[in-house]
C-alpha positions in Angstrom: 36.1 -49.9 -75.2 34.9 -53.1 -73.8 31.9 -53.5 -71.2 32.3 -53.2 -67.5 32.0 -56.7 -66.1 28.6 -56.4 -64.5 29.3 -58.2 -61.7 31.4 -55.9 -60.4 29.3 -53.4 -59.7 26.8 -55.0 -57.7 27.9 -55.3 -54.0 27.3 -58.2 -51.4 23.8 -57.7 -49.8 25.7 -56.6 -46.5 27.6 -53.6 -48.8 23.9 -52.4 -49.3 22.5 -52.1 -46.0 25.6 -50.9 -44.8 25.4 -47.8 -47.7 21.7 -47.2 -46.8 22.1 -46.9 -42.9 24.9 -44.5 -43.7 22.4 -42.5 -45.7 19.4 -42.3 -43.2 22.6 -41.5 -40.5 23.7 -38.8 -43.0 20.0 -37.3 -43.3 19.6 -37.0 -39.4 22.8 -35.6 -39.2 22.2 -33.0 -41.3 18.6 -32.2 -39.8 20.2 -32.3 -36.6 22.8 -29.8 -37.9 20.1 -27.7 -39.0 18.4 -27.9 -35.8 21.5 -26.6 -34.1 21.8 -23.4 -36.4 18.3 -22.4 -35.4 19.0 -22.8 -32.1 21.9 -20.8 -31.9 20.6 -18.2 -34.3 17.5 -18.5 -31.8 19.8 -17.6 -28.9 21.8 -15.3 -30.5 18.8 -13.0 -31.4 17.5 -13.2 -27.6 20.5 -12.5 -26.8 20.5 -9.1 -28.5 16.8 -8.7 -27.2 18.3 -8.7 -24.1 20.7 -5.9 -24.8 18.6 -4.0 -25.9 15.7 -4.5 -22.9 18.8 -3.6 -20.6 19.8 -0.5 -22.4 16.2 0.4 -22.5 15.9 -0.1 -19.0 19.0 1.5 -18.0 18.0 4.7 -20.0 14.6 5.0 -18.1 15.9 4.4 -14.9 18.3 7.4 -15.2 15.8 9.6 -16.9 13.6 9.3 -14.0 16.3 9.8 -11.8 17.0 12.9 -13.2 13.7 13.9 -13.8 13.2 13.4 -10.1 16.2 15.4 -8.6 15.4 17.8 -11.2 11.8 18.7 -9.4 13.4 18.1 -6.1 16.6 20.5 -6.4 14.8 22.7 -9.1 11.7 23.3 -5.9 14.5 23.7 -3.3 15.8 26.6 -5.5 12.4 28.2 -5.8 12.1 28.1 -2.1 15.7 29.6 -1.7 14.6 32.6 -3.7 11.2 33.6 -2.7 13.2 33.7 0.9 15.3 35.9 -0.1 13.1 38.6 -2.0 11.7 41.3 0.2 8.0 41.4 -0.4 
């Protein structure tokens, strides 16, 4: 159970900065990875917004459509009747 040699384990100054610019690459990669998530967790949530809105939409529009031929045929029907009653 001899010692390491100690020179061994220290790399050439080159060896260094080469490790510590893979590092700082390594940490912008990841906040850039993280970045990205939010994003498309962003766009995925406005997406279903979106649905939504439209569906909403969608649901008003024919209410109001029917509301509307509702009053129009349901007064037409009223008129039709009061014609034919004798007074």
């Amino acid at each position: 159970m001899g010692k390491r040699d100690s020179s061994a384990q220290h790399c050439a100054p080159v060896d260094q900065y080469r490790k510590q610019i893979g590092k700082q690459d390594w940490k912008k990669s990841r906040k850039d990875v993280k970045l990205m998530k939010n994003r498309s967790e962003q766009d995925s949530q406005s997406t279903a917004q979106q649905i939504v809105l439209m569906l909403g939409v969608a649901i008003a529009v024919l209410s109001s459509l029917y509301v509307l031929l509702f009053w129009y045929l349901g007064a037409a029907s009223l008129d039709e009747v009061k014609e034919e009653r004798p007074v």
